[in-house]
C-alpha positions in Angstrom: -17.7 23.0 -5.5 -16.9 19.6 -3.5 -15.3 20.4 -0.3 -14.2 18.3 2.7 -13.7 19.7 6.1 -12.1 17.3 8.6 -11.9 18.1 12.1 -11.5 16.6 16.0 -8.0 15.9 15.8 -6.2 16.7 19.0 -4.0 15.2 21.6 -5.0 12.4 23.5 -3.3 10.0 26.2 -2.7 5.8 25.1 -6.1 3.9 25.0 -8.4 7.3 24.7 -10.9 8.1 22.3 -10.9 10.8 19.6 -14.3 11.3 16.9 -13.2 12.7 13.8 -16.1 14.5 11.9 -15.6 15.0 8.2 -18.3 17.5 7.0 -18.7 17.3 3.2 -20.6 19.7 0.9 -20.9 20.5 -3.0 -22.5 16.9 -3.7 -25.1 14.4 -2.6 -24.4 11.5 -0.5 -25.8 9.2 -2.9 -23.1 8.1 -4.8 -20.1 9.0 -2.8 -18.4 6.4 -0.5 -16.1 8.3 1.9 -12.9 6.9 3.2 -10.3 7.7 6.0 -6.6 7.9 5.4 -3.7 8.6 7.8 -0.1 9.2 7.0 3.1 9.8 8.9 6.4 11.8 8.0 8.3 9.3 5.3 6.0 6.8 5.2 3.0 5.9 2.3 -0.9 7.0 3.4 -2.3 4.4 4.5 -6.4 4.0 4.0 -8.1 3.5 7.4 -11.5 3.1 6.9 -14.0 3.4 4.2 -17.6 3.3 3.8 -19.9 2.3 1.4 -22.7 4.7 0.2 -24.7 1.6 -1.6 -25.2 -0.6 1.3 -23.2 1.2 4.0 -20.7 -1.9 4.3 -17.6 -0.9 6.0 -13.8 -1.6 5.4 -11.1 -1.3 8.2 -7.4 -1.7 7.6 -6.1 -4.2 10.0 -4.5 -1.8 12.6 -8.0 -0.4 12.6 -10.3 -3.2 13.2 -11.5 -3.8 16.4 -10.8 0.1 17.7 -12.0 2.2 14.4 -15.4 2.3 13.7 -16.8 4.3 10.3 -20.1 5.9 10.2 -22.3 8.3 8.4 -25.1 10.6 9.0 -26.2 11.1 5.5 -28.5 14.6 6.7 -25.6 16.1 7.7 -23.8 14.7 4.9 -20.9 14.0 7.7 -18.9 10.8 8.1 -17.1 10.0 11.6 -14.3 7.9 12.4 -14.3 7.1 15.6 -11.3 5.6 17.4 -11.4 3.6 20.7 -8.4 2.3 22.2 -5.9 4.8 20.6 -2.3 3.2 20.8 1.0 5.1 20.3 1.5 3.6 17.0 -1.7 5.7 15.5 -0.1 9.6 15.7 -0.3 10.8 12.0 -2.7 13.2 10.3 -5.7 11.7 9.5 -7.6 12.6 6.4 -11.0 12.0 4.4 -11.4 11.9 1.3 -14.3 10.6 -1.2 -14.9 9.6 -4.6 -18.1 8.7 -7.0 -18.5 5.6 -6.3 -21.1 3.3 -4.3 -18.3 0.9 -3.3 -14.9 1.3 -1.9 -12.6 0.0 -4.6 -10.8 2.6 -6.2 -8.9 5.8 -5.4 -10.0 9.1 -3.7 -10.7 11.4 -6.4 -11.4 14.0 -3.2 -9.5 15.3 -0.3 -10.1 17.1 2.6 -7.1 18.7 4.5 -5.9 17.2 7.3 -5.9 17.2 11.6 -3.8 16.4 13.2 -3.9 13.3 15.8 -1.7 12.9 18.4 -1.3 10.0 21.7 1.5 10.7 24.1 1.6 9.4 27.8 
């Protein structure tokens, strides 16, 4: 059974850092890109960050590039996202997800539940 298990959400103070580990199991990394989502109270998810599994290549939404950065450790079968710089437009709860695919186009067909992030002075 695939499973996602996100984690490191927590508060933080404007331009901190958070790492968010999502540990995956029930499948092989080959063959599975992993993405990031977030999403707020009345507003759409919005995808953060994905990453490839055929080449590792990396997508970043625009409010992401620059602060986000994606990664993998593919014996752990754990993506991070790590965010830099965290401004007080970024609260929401952040979630991975996966599907079978090597590249990013295309929707989740996996979730994991969410944490929660929060940046407050």
């Amino acid at each position: 059974q695939l499973e996602l298990l996100a984690s490191g959400g927590g508060f933080v103070q404007p331009r901190g850092s958070l790492r968010l580990p999502c540990a995956a199991s029930g499948f092989t990394v080959g063959g599975y890109s992993r993405k990031w989502f977030r999403q707020v109270p009345e507003k759409e998810r919005e995808e953060v960050s994905c990453i490839s599994s055929a080449d590792g290549s990396t997508y970043y939404a625009e409010s992401a590039k620059g602060r986000f950065t994606i990664s993998r450790d593919n014996a752990e079968n754990t993506v991070y996202l790590q965010m830099n710089s965290l401004k007080v437009e970024d609260p929401a709860v952040y979630y991975c997800a996966t599907q079978p695919s090597y590249y990013c186009e295309g929707d989740p067909a996996y979730w994991g539940q969410g944490t929660q992030v929060t940046v407050s002075s």
